[in-house]
PATOR-959384 format. One record per residue (C-alpha): residue in three letters; chain; z, y, x. Coordinates in pm, 1 decimal. Layout:
N
atom nudren ALA	tifi A	w Z	v Y	u X
...
***
This chain:
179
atom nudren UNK	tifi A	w -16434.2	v 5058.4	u -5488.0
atom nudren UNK	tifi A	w -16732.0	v 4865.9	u -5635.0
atom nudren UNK	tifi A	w -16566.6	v 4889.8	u -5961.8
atom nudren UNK	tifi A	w -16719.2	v 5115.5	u -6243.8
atom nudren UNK	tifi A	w -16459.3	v 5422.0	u -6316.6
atom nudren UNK	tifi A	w -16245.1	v 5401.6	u -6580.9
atom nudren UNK	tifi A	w -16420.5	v 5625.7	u -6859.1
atom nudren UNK	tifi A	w -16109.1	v 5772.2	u -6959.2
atom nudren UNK	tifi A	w -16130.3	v 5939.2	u -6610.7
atom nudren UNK	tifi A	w -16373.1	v 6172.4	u -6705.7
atom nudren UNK	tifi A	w -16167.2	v 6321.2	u -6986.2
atom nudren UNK	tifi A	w -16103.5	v 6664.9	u -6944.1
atom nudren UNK	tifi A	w -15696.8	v 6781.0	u -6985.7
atom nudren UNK	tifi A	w -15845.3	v 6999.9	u -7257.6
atom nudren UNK	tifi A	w -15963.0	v 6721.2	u -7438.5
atom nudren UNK	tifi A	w -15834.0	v 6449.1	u -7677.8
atom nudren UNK	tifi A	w -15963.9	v 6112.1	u -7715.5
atom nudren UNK	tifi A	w -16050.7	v 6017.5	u -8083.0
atom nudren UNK	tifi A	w -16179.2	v 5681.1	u -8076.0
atom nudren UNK	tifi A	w -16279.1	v 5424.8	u -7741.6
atom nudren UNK	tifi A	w -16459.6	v 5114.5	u -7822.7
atom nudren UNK	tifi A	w -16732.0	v 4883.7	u -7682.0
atom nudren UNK	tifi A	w -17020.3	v 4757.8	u -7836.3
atom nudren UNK	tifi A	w -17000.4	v 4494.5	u -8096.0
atom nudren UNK	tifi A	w -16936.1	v 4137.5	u -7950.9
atom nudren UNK	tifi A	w -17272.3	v 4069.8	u -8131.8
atom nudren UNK	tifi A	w -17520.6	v 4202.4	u -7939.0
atom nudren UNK	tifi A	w -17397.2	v 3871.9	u -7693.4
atom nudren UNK	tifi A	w -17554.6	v 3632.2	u -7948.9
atom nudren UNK	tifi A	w -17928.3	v 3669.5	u -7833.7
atom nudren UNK	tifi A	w -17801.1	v 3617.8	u -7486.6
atom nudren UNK	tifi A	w -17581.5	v 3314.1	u -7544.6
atom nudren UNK	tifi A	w -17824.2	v 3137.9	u -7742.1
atom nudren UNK	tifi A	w -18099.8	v 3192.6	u -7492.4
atom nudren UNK	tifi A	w -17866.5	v 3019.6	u -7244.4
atom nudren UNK	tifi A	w -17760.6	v 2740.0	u -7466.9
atom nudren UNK	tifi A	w -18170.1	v 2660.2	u -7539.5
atom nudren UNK	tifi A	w -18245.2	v 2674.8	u -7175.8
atom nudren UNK	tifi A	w -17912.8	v 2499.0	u -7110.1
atom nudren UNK	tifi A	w -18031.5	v 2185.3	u -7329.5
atom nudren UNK	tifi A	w -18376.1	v 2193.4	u -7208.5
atom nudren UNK	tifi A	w -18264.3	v 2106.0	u -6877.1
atom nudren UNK	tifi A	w -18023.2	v 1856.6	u -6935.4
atom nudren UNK	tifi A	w -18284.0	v 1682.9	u -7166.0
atom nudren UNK	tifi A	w -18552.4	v 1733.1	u -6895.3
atom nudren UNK	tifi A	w -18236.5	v 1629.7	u -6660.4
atom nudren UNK	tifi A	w -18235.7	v 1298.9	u -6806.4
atom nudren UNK	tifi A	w -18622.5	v 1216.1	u -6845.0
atom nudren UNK	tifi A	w -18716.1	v 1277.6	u -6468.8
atom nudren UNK	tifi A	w -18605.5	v 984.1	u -6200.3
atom nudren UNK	tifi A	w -18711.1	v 1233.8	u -5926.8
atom nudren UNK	tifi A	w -18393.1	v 1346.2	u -5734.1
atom nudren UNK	tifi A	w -18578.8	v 1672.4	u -5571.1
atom nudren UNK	tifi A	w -18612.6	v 1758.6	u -5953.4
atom nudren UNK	tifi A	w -18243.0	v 1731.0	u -6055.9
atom nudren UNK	tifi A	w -18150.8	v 1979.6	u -5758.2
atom nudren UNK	tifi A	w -18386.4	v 2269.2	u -5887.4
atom nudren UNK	tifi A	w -18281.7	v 2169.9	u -6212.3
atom nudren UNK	tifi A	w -17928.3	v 2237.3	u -6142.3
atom nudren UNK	tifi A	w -18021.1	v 2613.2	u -5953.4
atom nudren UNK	tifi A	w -18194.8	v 2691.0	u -6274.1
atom nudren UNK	tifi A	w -17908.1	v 2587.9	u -6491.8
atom nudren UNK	tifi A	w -17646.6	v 2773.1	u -6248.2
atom nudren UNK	tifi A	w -17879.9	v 3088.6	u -6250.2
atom nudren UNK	tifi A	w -17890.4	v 3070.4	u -6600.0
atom nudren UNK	tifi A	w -17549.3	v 3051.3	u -6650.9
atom nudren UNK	tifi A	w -17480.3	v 3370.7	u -6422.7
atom nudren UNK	tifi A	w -17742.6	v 3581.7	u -6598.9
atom nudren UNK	tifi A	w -17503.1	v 3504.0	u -6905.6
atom nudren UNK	tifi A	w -17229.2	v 3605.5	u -6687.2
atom nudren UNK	tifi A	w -17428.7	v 3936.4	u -6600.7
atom nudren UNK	tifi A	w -17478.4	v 4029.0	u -6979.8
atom nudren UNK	tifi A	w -17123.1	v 3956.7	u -7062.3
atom nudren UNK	tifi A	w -16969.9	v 4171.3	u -6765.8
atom nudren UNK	tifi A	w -17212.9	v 4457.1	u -6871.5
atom nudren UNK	tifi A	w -17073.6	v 4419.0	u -7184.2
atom nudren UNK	tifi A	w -16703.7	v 4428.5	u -7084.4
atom nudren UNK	tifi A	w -16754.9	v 4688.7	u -6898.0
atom nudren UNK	tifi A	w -16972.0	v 4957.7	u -7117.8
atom nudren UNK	tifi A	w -16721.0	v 5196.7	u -7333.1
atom nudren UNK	tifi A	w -16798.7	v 5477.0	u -7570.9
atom nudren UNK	tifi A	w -16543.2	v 5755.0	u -7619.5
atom nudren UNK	tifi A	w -16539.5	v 5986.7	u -7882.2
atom nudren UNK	tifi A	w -16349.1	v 6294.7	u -7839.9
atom nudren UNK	tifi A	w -16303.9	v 6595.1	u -8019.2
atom nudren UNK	tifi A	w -16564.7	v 6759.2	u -7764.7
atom nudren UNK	tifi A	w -16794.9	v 6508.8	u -7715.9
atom nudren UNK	tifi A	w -16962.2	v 6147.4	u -7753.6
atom nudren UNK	tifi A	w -16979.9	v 5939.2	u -7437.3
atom nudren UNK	tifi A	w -17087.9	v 5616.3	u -7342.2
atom nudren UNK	tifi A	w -17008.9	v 5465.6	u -7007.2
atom nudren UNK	tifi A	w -17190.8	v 5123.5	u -6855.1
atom nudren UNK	tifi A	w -17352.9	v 4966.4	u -6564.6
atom nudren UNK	tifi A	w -17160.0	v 4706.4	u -6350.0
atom nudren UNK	tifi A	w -17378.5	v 4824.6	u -5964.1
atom nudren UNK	tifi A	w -17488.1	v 5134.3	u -6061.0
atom nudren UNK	tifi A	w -17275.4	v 5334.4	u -6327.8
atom nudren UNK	tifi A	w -17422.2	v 5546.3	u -6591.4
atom nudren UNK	tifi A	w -17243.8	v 5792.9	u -6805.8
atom nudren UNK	tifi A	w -17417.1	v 5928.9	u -7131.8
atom nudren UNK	tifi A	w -17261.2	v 6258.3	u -7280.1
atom nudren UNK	tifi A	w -17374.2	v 6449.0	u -7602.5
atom nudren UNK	tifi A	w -17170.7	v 6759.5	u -7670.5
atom nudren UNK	tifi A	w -17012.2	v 6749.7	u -8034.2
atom nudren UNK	tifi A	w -17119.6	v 7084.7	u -8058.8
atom nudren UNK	tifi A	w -17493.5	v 7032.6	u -7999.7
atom nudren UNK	tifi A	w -17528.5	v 6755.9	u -8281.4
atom nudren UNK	tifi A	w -17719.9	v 6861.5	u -8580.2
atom nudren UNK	tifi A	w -17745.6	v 6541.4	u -8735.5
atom nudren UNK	tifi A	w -17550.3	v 6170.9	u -8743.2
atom nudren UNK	tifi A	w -17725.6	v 5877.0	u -8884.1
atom nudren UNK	tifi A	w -17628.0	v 5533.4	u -8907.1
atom nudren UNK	tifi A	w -17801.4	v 5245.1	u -8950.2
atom nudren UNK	tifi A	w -17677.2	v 4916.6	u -9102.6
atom nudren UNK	tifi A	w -17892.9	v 4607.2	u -9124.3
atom nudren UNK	tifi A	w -17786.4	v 4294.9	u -9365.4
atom nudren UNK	tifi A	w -17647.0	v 4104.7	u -9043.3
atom nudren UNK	tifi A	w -17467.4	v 4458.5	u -8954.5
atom nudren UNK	tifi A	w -17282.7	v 4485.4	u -9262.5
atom nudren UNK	tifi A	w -17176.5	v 4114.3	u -9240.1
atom nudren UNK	tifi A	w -17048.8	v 4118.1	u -8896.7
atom nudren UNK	tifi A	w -16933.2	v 4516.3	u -8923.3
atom nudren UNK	tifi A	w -17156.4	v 4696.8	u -8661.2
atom nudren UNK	tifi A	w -17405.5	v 4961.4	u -8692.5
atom nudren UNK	tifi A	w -17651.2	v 5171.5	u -8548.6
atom nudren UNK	tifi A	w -17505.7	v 5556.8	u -8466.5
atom nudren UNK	tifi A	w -17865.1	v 5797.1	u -8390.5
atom nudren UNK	tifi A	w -17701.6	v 6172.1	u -8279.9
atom nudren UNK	tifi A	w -17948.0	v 6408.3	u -8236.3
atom nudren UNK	tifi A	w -17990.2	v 6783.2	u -8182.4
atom nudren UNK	tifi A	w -18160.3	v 7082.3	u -8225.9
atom nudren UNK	tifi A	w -18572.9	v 6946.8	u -8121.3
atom nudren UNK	tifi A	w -18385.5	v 6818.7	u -7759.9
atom nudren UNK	tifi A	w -18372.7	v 6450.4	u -7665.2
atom nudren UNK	tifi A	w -18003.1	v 6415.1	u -7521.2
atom nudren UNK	tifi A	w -17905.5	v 6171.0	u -7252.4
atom nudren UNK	tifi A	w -17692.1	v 5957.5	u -7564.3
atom nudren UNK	tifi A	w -17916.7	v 5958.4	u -7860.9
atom nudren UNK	tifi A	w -17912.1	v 5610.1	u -8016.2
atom nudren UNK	tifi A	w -17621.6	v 5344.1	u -7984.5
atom nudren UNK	tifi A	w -17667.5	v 4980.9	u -8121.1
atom nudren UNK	tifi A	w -17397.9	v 4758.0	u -8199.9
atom nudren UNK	tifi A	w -17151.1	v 5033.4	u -8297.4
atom nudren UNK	tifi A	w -16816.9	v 4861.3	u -8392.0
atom nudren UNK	tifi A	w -16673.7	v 4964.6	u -8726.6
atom nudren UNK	tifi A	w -16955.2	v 5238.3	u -8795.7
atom nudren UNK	tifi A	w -16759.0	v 5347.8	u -9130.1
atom nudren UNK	tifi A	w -16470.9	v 5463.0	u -8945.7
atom nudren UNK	tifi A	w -16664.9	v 5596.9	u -8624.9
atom nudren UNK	tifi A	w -16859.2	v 5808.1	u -8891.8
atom nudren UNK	tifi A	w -16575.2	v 5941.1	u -9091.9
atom nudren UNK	tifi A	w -16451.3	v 6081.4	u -8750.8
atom nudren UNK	tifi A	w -16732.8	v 6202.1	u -8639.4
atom nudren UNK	tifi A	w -16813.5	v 6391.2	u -8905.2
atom nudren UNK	tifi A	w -16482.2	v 6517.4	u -8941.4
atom nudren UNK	tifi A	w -16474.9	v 6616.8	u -8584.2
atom nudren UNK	tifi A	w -16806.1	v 6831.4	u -8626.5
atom nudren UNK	tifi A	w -16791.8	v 6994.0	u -8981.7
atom nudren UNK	tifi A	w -16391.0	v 6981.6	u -9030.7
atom nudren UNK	tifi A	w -16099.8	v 7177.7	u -8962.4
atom nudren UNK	tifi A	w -16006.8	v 7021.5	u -8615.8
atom nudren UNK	tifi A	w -15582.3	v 7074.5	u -8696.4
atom nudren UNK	tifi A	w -15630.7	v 6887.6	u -9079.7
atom nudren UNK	tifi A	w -15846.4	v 6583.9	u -8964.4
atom nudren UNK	tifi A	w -15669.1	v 6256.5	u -9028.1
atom nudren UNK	tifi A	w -15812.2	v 6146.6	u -8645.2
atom nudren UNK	tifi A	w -15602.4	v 6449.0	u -8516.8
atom nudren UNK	tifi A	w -15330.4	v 6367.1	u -8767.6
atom nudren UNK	tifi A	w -15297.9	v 6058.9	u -8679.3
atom nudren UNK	tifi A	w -15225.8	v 6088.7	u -8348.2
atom nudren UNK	tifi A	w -15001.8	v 6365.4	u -8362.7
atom nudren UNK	tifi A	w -14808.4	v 6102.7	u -8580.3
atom nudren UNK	tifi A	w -14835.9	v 5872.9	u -8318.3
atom nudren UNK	tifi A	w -14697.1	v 6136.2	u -8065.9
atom nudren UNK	tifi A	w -14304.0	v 6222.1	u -8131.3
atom nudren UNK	tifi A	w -14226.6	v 6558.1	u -8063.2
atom nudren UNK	tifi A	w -14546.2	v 6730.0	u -8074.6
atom nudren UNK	tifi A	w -14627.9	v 6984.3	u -8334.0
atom nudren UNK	tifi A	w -14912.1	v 6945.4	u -8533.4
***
């Protein structure tokens, strides 16, 4: 009950999922190494104070830190984006749940954006837009595998939706459907 929805439950029947990822497990870095740095402050400041009234709100610090890792990485499990052949979503939010949704046929432009550390890890930045409106899903960071979410993409918007490798794909996957 307190659980986010699936995001696959807000699929339409008329619709086909493409592609369903979650951000890169990068965008965890910043977070983790913030809590190692606090982590080894306090053990270091731990070990220099004889105080025992210290050591106790030493150890709530550390244990807070530790669960606002816990916090990042759950939001991180649990945010999804789906790509399907009618739309880009992106699901998240552990307490209160958020759903982003851009209609494929609304976008007028795709951009993605690779940094030096993107390219070396394989994440990007997808930026949809459309005609002069800001849309609820606009910018994504940490896009896994941007090469292959951008060759579907734009296959999705300017191809022929029955000759896509995406669709063909899955119908190959699928025994017994026609293509």
């Amino acid at each position: 009950m307190l659980a986010p929805r699936e995001v696959d439950e807000y699929i339409l029947p008329t619709e086909r999922r493409v592609l369903r990822v979650r951000q890169h497990w990068t965008v965890l870095l910043s977070p983790m190494t913030q809590t190692a740095f606090v982590l080894g402050l306090l053990f270091f400041l731990d070990s220099k104070v004889p105080i025992s009234s210290v050591h106790t709100i030493i150890w709530y610090v550390a244990l807070a830190t530790v669960f606002r890792l816990t916090v990042f990485v759950l939001e991180w499990w649990i945010e999804r984006i789906v790509i399907t052949d009618k739309r880009v979503m992106q699901a998240k939010g552990i307490i209160t749940h958020k759903l982003a949704m851009m209609p494929l046929s609304k976008v007028t432009d795709l951009t993605f954006e690779r940094t030096l550390s993107g390219r070396m890890f394989g994440y990007g930045t997808m930026v949809v837009e459309s005609a002069g409106q800001i849309q609820g899903l606009n910018r994504i960071d940490y896009m896994p595998r941007p090469d292959e979410v951008y060759e579907a993409l734009t296959e999705l918007i300017f191809g022929d939706k029955k000759q896509t490798r995406s669709y063909m794909s899955y119908a190959q996957t699928r025994p017994g459907r026609r293509v």
